[in-house]
C-alpha positions, 0 to 999 in steps of 0.5 A: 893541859896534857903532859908530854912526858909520863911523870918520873918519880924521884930518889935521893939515891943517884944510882937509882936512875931517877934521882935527876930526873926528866928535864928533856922533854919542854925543848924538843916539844916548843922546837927552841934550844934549851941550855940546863944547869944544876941549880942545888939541892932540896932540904930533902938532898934531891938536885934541882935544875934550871932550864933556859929556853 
């Protein structure tokens, strides 16, 4: 398989810009709607989403 979207290194820190991360790439790429959601966070503080299609 070949990504769509150049990987996004993370951060704890949410001023960086990157601490969320790129979740916007899998919709636009299968044509569907998409709804995401926040999901919580990792033992590390890093939030972690949930995508519906």
């Amino acid at each position: 398989p070949t990504p769509i979207a150049p990987d996004v290194e993370t951060s704890a820190d949410p001023d960086d810009g990157y601490g969320w991360g790129d979740n916007r790439q899998l919709s636009p790429a299968t044509g569907f709607p998409a709804l995401t959601v926040p999901a919580g966070f990792t033992t590390d503080g890093l939030p972690v989403g949930l995508e519906f299609l």
